[in-house]
MARVEX-355757 format. One record per residue (C-alpha): z, x, y; residue number from 1. Coordinates in steps of 0.5 Angstrom, whole numbers. Example, Ala and Ser with C-alpha at 12.3 -4.5 7.8 and 13.67 -1.06 7.14 Angstrom:
// MARVEX-355757
c3/c1/c2/resi
16/25/-9/1;
14/27/-2/2;
END
This chain:
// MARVEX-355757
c3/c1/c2/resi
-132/69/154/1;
-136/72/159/2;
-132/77/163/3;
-134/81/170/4;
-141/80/170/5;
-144/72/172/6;
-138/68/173/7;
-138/66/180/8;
-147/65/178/9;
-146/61/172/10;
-141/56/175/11;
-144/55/182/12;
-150/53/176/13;
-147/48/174/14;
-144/45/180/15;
-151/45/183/16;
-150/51/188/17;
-156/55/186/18;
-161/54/182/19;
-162/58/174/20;
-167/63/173/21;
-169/58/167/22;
-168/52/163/23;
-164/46/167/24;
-156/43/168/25;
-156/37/165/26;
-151/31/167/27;
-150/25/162/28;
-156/26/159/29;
-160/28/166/30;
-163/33/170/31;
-158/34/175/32;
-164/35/180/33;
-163/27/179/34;
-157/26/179/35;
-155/31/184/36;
-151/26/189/37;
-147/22/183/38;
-145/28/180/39;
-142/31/185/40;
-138/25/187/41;
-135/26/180/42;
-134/34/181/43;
-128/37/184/44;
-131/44/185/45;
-126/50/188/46;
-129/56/188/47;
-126/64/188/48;
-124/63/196/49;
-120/58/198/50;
-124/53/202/51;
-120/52/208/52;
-120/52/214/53;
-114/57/217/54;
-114/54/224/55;
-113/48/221/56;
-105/45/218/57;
-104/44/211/58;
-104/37/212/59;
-111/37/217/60;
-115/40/211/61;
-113/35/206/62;
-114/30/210/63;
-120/33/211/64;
-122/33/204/65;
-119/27/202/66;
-119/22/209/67;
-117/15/205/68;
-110/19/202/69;
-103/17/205/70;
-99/22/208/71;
-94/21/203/72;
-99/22/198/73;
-100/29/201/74;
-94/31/202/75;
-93/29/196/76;
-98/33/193/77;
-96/40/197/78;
-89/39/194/79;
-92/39/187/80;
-95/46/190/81;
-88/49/192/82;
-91/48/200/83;
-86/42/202/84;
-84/43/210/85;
-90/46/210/86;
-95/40/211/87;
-95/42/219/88;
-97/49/220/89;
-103/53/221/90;
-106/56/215/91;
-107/62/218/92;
-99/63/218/93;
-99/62/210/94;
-100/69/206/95;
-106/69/202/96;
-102/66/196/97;
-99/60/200/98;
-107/58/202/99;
-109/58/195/100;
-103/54/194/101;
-106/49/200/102;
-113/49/196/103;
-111/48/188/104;
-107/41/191/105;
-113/38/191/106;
-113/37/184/107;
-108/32/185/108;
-111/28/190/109;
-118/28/187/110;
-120/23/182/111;
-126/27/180/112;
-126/28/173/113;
-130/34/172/114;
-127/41/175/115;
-130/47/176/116;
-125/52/178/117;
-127/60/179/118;
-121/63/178/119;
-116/59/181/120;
-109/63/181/121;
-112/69/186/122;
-107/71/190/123;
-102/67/185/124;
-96/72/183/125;
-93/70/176/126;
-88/65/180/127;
-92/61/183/128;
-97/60/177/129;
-92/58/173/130;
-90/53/177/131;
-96/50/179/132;
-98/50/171/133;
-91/46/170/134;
-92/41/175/135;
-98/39/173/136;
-96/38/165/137;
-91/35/169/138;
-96/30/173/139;
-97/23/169/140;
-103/22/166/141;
-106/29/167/142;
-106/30/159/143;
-102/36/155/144;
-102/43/157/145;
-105/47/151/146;
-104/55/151/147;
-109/58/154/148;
-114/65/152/149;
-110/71/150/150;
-114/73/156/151;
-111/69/161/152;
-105/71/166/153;
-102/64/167/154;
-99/64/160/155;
-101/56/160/156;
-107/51/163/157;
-105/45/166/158;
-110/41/163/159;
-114/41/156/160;
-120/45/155/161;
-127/44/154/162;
-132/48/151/163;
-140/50/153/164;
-145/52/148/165;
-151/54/153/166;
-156/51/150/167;
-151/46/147/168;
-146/40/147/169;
-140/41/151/170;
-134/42/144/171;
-127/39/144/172;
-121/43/146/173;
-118/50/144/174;
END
């Protein structure tokens, strides 16, 4: 596990965000250098801040993030959250929980799928982490919820977990 010290660095590495000191991210077998465009095309990166513009609504950003979705499939998706009757308000009105809230429903409108998530339930309260983790194993076709490290606050992940071996493979679930 790695603690305090080079979360946010290691996975904005992986996602191609800044370079490694040493050694190289591979994708599928390549350099990411190579793939770079194809790679993030299959990547859903939501990074330790939310991502969202404030002076923007909640339905205006994911429509931002995600210009060929339907109303009703953004709707839908801030429902999932526990942000229905929200869709029209400016960010900027939402408390720090319910803009995380706007950012983590991103996740059921990718069909990216590799996530990188840094620290995705900041700003959560136990409430709102619960919920989100029940909606989520709750959503068709999103796989088991396995229990997550002792170490982790939200009690249960959404989805199933992988593992990195650097200088490795990625392993199977926990």
């Amino acid at each position: 596990m790695i603690t305090a010290r080079g979360k946010t660095s290691l996975l904005r590495i992986l996602c191609g965000l800044a370079r490694p000191e040493s050694g190289v991210v591979s994708w599928q077998g390549q350099p990411l250098a190579k793939v770079r465009e194809s790679f993030h095309r299959q990547l859903l990166w939501l990074g330790h801040k939310p991502g969202v513009n404030a002076a923007l609504t909640a339905d205006e950003n994911l429509r931002f993030f995600f210009p060929a979705s339907r109303l009703q499939q953004r709707e839908s998706a801030l429902a999932a959250v526990g942000l229905a009757g929200y869709e029209d308000l400016p960010l900027s009105q939402l408390s720090a929980g319910q803009q995380r809230r706007v950012a983590l429903t991103r996740l059921w409108l990718t069909d990216a799928p590799l996530w990188i998530l840094d620290e995705p339930f900041t700003a959560l309260d136990a409430t709102a982490m619960e919920t989100l983790t029940v909606a989520w194993s709750s959503t068709p076709g999103r796989g088991d919820a396995p229990s997550s490290p002792p170490t982790s606050r939200c009690g249960r992940w959404a989805v199933p977990l992988r593992t990195l071996r650097l200088g490795g493979e990625a392993g199977g679930g926990q």
